[in-house]
N, C-alpha and C positions, 0 to 999 in steps of 0.2 A: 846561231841557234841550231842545238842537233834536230836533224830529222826521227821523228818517232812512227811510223810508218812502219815499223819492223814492230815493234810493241802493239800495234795497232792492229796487224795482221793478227803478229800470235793469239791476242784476246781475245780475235773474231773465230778462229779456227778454234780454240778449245770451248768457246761459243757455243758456238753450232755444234758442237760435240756431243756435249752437253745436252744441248735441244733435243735433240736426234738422239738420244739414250734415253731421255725422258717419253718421248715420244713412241720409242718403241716400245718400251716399259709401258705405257697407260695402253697402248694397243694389245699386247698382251691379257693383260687385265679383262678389258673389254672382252676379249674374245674368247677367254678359260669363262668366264660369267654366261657368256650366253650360253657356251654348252654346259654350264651348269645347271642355268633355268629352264634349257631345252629337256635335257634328259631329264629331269627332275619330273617336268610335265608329263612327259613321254611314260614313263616309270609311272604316275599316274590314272595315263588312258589306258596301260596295260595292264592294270589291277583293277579298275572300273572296268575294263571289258571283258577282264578274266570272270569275275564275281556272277557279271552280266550272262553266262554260260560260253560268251564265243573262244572257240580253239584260239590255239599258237596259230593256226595257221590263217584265222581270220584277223588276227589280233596286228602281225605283222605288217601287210599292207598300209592300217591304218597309220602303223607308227613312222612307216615311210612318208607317207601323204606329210603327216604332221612336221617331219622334222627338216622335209624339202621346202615346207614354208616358213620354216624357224630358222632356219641353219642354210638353206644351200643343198642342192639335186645331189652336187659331188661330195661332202660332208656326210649326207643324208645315208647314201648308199653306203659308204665306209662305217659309217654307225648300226644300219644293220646289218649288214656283212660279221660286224663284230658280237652284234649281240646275237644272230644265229649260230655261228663258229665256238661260242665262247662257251663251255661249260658250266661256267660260273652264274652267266646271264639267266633266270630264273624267271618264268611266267609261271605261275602256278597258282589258283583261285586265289583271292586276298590278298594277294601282293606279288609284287615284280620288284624283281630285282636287275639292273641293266648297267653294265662293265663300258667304256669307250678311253681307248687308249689312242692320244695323239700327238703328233709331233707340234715340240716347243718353238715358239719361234724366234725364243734366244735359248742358245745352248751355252750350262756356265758350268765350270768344274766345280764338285761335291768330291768331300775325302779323294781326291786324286783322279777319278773317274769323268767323264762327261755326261751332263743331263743332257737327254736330247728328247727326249717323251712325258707325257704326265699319262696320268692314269686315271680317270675320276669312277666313282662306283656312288647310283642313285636307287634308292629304294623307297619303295611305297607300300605300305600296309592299307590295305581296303577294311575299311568295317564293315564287321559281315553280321546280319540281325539271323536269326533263324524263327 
């Protein structure tokens, strides 16, 4: 009777491959989601506190505080590092608009090139009564 043991290995190793790509795949997921629902909120408290009359410059702080509790101190800081830096990123009464650009944590080739970043852009429209 031949020994299968060679057969046995290989199945287990492309296995676990397997596992381990899936696994980082669902991690991914997870983790593009919450900076999704983060900034989303955040884009939120900063059109509810623009409307509210407080400055950019009150306004930041808080979205600090918020997103070191959502997200992580070190995340937090690079989120608004970006959305102070960023022209694009928009506080302005009734609505914000907030840009966060971050690194992928699988990088796969598109047309030729290497993705290695996503980009995500969250806005919020406040209703404003007069």
């Amino acid at each position: 009777m031949k020994s299968r043991l060679g057969s046995v290995l290989l199945e287990g190793v492309l296995a676990q491959g397997l596992v381990l790509l899936s696994l980082m795949l669902a991690w991914e997921i997870c983790r593009r989601s919450v900076f999704e629902v983060s900034l989303q909120h955040a884009a939120f408290l900063a059109a509810r506190a623009s409307v509210l009359g407080e400055g950019r410059r009150k306004i930041e702080p808080q979205l600090e505080t918020f997103l070191e509790r959502a997200v992580g101190a070190a995340i937090a800081r690079k989120i608004t590092h970006q959305i102070r830096t960023n022209p694009l990123a928009v506080i302005v009464p009734g609505e914000a608009v907030l840009k966060y650009r971050f690194p992928a944590f699988i990088r796969f080739p598109i047309a030729g090139q290497w993705k290695h970043h996503f980009e995500m852009t969250k806005s919020c429209r406040f209703p404003i009564s007069y």
